[in-house]
C-alpha positions in Angstrom: -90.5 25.1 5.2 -87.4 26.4 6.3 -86.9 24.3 9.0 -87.1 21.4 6.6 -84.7 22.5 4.1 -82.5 23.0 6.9 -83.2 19.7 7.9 -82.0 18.3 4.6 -78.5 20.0 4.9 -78.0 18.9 7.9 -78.4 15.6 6.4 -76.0 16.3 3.5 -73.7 17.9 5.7 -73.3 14.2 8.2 -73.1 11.9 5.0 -70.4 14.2 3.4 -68.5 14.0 6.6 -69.0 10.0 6.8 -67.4 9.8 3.2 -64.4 11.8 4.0 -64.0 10.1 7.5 -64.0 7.0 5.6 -61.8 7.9 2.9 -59.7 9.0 5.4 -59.5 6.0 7.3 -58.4 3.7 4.1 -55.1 6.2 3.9 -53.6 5.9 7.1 -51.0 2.9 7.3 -50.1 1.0 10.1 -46.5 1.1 11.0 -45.4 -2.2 9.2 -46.8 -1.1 6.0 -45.0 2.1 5.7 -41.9 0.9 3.6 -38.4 1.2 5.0 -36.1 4.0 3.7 -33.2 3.2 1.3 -30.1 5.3 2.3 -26.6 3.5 2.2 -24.8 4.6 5.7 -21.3 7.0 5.2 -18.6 5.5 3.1 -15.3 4.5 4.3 -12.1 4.4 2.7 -10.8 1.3 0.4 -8.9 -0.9 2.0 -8.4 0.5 5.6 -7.1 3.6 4.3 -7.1 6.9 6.4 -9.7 9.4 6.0 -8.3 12.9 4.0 -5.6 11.3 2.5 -4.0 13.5 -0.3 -3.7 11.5 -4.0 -1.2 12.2 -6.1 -1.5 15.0 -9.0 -3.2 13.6 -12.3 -0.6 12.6 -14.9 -3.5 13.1 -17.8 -3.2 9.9 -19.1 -5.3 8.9 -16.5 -2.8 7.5 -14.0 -0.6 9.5 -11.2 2.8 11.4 -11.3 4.4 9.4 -8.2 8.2 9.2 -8.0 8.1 6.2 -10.4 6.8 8.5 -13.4 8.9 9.3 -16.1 12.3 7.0 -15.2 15.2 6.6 -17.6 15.7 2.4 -17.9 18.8 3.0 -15.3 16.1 4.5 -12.8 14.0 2.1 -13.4 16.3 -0.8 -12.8 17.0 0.4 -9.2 13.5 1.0 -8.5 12.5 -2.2 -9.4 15.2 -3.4 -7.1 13.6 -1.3 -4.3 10.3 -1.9 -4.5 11.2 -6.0 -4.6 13.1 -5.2 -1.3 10.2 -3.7 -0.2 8.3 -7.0 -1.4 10.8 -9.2 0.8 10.7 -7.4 3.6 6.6 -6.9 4.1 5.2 -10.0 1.4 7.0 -13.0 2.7 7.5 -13.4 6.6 7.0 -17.4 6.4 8.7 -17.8 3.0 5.6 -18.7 1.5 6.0 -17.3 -1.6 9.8 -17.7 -2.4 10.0 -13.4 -2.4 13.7 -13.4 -0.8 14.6 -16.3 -2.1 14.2 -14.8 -5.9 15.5 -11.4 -4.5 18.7 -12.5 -3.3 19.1 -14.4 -6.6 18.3 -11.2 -8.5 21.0 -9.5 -6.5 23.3 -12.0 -6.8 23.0 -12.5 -11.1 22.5 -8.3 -11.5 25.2 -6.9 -9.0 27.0 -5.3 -11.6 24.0 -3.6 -13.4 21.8 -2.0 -10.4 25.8 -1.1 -8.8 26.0 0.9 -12.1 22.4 1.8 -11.7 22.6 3.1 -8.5 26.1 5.1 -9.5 23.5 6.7 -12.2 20.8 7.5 -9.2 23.5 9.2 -7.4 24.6 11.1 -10.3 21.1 12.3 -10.8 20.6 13.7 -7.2 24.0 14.8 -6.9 24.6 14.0 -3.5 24.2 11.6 -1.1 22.3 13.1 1.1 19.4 13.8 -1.5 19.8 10.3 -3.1 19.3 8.6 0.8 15.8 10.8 0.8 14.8 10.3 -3.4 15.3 6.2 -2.2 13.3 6.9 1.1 10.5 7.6 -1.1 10.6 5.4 -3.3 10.5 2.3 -0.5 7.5 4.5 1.1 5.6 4.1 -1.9 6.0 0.6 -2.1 5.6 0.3 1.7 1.5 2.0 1.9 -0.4 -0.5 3.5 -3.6 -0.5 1.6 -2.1 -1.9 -1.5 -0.1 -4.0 -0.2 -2.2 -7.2 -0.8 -2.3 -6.8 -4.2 1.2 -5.4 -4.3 2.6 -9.0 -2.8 0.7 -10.6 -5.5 2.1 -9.0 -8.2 5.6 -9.0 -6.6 6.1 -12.4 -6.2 5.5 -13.4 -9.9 7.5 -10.6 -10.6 10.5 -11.6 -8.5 10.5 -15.4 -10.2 11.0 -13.9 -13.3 13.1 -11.0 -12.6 15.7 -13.6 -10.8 15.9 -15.5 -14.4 16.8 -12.6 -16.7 20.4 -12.8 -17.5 22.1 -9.5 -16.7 22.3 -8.5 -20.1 18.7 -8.3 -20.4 17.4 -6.5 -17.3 17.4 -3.2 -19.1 14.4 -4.5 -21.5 12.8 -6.0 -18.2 12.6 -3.6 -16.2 10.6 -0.7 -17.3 7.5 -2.8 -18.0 8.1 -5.0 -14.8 8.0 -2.1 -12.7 4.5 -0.8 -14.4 3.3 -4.3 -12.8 4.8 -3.6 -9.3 3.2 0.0 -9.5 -0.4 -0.4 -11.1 -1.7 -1.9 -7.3 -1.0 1.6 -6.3 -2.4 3.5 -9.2 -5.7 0.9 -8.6 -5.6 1.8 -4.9 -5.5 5.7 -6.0 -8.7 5.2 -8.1 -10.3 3.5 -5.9 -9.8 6.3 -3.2 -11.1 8.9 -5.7 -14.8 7.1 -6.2 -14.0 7.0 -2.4 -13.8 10.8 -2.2 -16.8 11.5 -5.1 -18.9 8.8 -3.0 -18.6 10.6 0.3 -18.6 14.1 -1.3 -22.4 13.2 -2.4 -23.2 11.7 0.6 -22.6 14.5 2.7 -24.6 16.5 0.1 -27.5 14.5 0.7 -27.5 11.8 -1.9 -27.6 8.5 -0.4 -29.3 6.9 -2.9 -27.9 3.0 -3.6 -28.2 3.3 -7.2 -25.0 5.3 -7.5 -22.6 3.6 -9.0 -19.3 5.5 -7.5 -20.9 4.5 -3.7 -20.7 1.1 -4.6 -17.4 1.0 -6.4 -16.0 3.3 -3.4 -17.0 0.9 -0.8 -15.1 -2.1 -3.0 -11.8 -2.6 -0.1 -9.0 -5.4 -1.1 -8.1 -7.1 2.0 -5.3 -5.1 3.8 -2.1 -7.3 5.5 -2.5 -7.7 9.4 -0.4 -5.2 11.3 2.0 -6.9 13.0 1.2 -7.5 16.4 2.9 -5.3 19.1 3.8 -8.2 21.2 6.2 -9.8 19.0 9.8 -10.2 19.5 11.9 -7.3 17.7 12.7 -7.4 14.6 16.5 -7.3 12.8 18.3 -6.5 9.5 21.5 -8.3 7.8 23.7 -6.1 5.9 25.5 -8.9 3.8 27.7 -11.8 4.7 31.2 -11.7 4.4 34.3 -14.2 4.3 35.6 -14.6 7.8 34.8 -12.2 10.8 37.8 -9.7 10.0 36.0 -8.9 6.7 32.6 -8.6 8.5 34.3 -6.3 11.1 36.2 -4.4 8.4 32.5 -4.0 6.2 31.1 -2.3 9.6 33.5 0.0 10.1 32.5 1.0 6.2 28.7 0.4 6.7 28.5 2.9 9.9 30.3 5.4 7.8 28.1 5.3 4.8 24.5 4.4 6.0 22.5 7.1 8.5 22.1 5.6 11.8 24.2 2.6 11.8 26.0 4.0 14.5 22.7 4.0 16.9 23.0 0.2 17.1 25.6 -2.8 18.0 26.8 -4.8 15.7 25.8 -8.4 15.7 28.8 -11.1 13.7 26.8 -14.6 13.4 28.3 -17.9 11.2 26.6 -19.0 8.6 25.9 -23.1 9.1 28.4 -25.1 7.0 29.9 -21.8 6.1 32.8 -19.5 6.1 30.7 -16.6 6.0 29.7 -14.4 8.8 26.7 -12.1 8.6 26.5 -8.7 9.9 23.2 -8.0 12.0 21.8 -5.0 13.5 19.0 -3.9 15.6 17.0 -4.4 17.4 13.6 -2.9 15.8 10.0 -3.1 17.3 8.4 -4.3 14.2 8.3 -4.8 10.5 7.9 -1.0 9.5 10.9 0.1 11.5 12.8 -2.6 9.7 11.7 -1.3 6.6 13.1 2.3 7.3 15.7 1.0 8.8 16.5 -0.8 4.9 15.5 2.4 3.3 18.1 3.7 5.2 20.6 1.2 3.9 19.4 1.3 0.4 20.0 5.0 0.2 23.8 4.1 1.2 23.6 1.7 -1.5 23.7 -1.3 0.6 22.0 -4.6 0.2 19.2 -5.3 3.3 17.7 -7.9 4.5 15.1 -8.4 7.5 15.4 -10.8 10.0 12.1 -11.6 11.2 11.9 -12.3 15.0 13.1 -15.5 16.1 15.6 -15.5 13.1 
């Protein structure tokens, strides 16, 4: 009797065991059924920007206090005048999109106002040595390379319309002109912050693609090539003057005024079917040296020019 019952658990026992073995067997997956794992890989910057890159401060209004906040219309004036330097020196090296062309016809119908405007900049600062490194700045700002696509963009319709406005009226252009010239940079800012939100969660774990500041932070405008380190050297023209005493006399005054004239050689070339002679210096290894080299000459409250290799 006992032998049977324990007969009949034994039985239980090895169908019980049969069920689980095959339950067991229906749960295991092969390795191309188990699905693939979503995780988005660690975000970059926008638009070939550097890693730990330090945004400006907030102004609350949901924008940045950068040296173009809070201008008077005389500041303004000769910002906009820098920043579509700026435009003619990076924007335009095969004339493309008429940047220096409308530039030197801005300078040419305005001389008057932005010579008053920059008397007013200097007057501000209060020497000249502060104003050279307040107009340093401001052509940094408009020099950062990952706005600068957009930047061009908005500087050459800016520069067709700027080089129409009759001198009288630049005062009522400017102000809202130079929001346009400055709002790729404030995009570029915000941008960088859903950058810095993005990778903030992903180091915290959450790589999930669903969120929304991952995606906008890997959005990137396309950046401008560097210029390549194997072209010629670059040049800058600090006006053209009537005869080559006048352009000899104006470098005598231009190595007195501007910072680091005196590091290079003059260079006197005609203009074709012209009296004028142009005064050139350099040479410079590429396009950002040229532009500090301006900044330099802006802050002396000289007119700049590059002079892109070959020139």
């Amino acid at each position: 009797m006992n032998v049977r019952i324990l007969a009949g658990w034994t039985t239980a026992l090895t169908v019980t065991a049969l069920v689980l073995a095959g339950c067991g067997r229906k749960a295991v997956r092969t390795p191309s059924q188990v699905p693939p794992a979503t995780s988005l890989p660690r975000p970059t910057p926008p638009s070939g920007a550097i890693e730990n890159l330090r945004l400006p401060e907030s102004d609350g209004k949901g924008g940045y206090r950068t040296v173009n906040s809070d201008l008077s219309v005389a500041e303004a004036m000769w910002h906009l005048r820098s920043a579509l330097n700026v435009a003619a020196l990076t924007c335009d090296r095969n004339g493309t999109l008429g940047l220096a062309a409308s530039y030197n016809r801005l300078l040419g119908r305005q001389r008057r106002t932005l010579a008053a405007a920059y008397r007013a900049e200097g007057t501000r600062f209060g020497s000249a040595a502060a104003t050279d490194a307040h107009v340093t700045q401001v052509y940094n700002f408009f020099a950062q390379p990952p706005a600068q696509s957009r930047f061009c963009a908005a500087a050459a319709k800016v520069a067709t319309e700027a080089a129409a406005v009759p001198a009288e009226k630049l005062s009522d252009f400017a102000p809202a002109a130079l929001d346009r010239l400055t709002t790729p940079f404030t995009d570029f800012y915000r941008d960088y912050a859903r950058y810095q939100v993005a990778l903030a969660d992903w180091k915290k774990g959450d790589r999930s693609p669903a969120r929304p500041a991952v995606a906008l932070a890997m959005r990137a405008a396309p950046a401008i090539a560097p210029v390549s380190s194997s072209e010629p050297p670059w040049r800058i023209q600090l006006g053209a003057y009537s005869g080559d005493r006048a352009a000899r006399d104006a470098w005598g005054r231009i190595r007195q005024r501007m910072k680091g004239a005196a590091d290079f050689e003059p260079h006197y070339e005609d203009v074709p079917d012209s009296k004028l002679v142009r005064v050139r210096i350099g040479p410079v290894s590429d396009r950002g040296q040229a532009i500090a080299l301006c900044a330099a000459a802006a802050g002396a409250g000289l007119d700049c020019l590059p002079v892109p290799p070959r020139a």
